[in-house]
N, C-alpha and C positions, 0 to 999 in steps of 0.2 A: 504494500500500500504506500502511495508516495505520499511525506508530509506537506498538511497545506502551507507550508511556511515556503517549502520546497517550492511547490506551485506558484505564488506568490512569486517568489523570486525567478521564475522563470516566464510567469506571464509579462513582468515588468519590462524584462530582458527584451523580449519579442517586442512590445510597445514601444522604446525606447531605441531598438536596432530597427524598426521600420521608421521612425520620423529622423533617427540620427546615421544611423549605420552601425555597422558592426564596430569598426576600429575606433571611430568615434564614442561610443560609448562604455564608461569607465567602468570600475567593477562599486567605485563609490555613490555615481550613480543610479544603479541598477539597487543597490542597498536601499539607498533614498526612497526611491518610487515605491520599490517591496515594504518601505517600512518596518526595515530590520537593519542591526547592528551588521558594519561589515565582516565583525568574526563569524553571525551567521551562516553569512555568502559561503566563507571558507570553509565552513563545517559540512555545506552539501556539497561545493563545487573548490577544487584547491587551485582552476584559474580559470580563468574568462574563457581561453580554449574548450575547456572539457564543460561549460555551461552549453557553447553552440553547439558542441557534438550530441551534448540530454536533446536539445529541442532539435537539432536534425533528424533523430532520432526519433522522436514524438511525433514530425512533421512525416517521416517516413510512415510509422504506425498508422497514423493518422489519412492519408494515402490509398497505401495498404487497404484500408476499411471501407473509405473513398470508392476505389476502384473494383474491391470485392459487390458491393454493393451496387453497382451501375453499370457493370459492362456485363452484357448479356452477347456472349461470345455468337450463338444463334441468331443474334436482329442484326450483326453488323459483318459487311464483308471485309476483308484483309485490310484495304485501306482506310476506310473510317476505325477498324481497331486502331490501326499506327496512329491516326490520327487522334482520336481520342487518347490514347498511350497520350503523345508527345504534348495533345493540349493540355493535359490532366497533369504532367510532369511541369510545367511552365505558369498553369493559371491556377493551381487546387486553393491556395490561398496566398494573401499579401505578404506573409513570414516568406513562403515559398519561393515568390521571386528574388526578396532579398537574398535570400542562403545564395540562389543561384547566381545571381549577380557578384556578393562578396565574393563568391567560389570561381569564377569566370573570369572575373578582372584580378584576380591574385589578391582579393584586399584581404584574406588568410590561410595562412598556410596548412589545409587540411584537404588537402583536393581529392587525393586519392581513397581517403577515408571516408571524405563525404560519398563520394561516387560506389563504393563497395558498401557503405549502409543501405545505399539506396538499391543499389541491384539484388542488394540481400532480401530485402524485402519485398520488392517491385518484380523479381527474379521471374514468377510462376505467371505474371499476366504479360511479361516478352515470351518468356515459352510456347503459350498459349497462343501465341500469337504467327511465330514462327514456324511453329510446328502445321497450322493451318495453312498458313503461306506456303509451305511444305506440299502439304496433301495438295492444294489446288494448283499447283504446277510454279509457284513462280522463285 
């Protein structure tokens, strides 16, 4: 079960990283806005890095559930899947563009981590997809 303090300071983070940005905003204040002591912060997260990887990781989950839930592999042919895929990877929410932006322009150093959480979880609806591309010849 995650603590709501936890929550709290990670809802702040996302508010905060969409009207500032990721590098722009400090770990003091992300405290601030959460309304918690910066030893807090430290107590769930020991740096700003391993905050964005929890909510890449939630935004992943979150995706994930997204995509389980709306793609009806039977109503759509191979290219509305890709497309769906690639819109849904780019527009599922405002956090989501940011991530991909910081991640794209280098504004942090986590590229290839972000990219393997996300195919970790994303993994089975490219499968799904490819594998049908498969069966229908292309």
């Amino acid at each position: 079960m995650i603590e709501p303090r936890r929550i709290a300071i990670m809802a702040s983070a996302k508010t905060l990283f969409l009207n500032q940005g990721i590098e722009q905003t400090s770990i003091s204040m992300i405290s601030k806005e959460a309304g918690v002591a910066k030893s807090l912060f430290y107590y769930y997260f020991e740096t700003k890095e391993e905050l964005v990887l929890a909510i890449i990781e939630e935004i992943c989950e979150e995706h994930y559930r997204y995509l389980e839930a709306r793609y009806q592999q039977d109503a759509q042919d191979i290219f509305d899947g890709l497309l769906f895929l690639v819109d849904s990877f780019f527009n599922f929410q405002p956090m989501t563009r940011q991530i991909n932006a910081a991640v794209f322009l280098n504004e942090i150093d986590f590229n290839i981590r972000y990219h393997t959480m996300y195919l970790e979880k994303i993994g089975d609806f490219i499968e799904v997809i490819v594998d049908r591309a498969q069966q229908e010849g292309y």
